[in-house]
N, C-alpha and C positions, 0 to 999 in steps of 0.2 A: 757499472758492469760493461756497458758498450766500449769505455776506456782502457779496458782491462780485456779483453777480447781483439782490439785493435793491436795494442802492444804485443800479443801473445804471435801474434800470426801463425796458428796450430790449426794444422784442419781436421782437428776432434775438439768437440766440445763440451763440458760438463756439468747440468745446469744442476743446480743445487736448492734454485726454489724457482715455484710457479711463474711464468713469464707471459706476458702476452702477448698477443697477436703481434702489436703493433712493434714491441721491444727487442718479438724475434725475425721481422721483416727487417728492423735498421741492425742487426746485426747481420743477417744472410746478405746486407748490403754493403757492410763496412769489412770483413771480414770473409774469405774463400773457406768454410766451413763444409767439409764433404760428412762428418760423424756427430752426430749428437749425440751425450749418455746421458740418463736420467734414471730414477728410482721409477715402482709404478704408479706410484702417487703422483709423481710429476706428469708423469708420461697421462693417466687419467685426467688431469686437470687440463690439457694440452688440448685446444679446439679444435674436433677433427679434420675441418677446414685447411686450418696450419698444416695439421702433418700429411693431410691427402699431396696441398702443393710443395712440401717438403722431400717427398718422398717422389713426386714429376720433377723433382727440381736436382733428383740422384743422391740428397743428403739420407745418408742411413742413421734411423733412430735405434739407437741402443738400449734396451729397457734390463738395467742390471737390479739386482737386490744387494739393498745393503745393510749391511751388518750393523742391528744397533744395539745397544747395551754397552755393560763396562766389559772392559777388554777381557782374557782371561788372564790371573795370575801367574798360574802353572803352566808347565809348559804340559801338553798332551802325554809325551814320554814319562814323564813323572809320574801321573794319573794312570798311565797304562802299570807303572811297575809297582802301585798301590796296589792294583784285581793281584797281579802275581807275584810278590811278595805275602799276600794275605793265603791265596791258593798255598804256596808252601808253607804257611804253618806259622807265619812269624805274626806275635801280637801286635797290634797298633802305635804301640808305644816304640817297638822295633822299628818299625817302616819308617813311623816318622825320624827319628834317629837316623837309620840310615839316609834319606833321601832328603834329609833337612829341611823337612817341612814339617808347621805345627803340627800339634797332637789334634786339636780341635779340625784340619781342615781333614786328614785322615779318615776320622770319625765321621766326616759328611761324605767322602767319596766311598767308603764303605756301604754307607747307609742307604747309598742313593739307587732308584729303581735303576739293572743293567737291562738297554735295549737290545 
């Protein structure tokens, strides 16, 4: 990781698992890092210590969320013209048809509670 951080010479960084103390001392060493991003997990796991002198030290930690699960199939738009295709009147079997998508996934977006 320190190798791969060196190479980059990015002053944002993106840590993607837990790191310690000591791993993110020889990288604020090897490397002019002014942004860190992490999940809150990461950011949680991170010794407050680290980020008190991270943070005197003018590195901004970024605490993003990230999206997990499988990706979506459909696009939003599609999903949207299921609600109104259905509002006007057309059966399931229609929509799918038109907007070439199974009959089965129809029937779940139909189905499914609208917030």
């Amino acid at each position: 990781m320190l190798e791969a951080v060196e190479r980059a010479h990015d002053p944002e960084l993106l840590l993607k698992r837990k790191v310690s103390t000591v791993l993110l001392a020889q990288i604020m060493q090897k490397a002019p890092v002014s942004r860190i991003m992490c999940s809150p997990a990461i950011y949680g796991s991170l010794p407050r210590s680290a980020v008190a002198a991270l943070e005197q030290m003018g590195v901004e930690i970024a605490v993003e969320r990230v999206k997990r699960g499988r990706p979506h199939v459909h696009a939003r738009e599609k999903l949207k013209m299921i609600e109104e295709l259905h509002g006007q009147g057309f059966a399931a079997a229609e929509i799918a048809h038109k907007l070439h998508l199974p009959l089965r996934t129809v029937y779940y977006h139909l189905r499914r509670p609208r917030i």
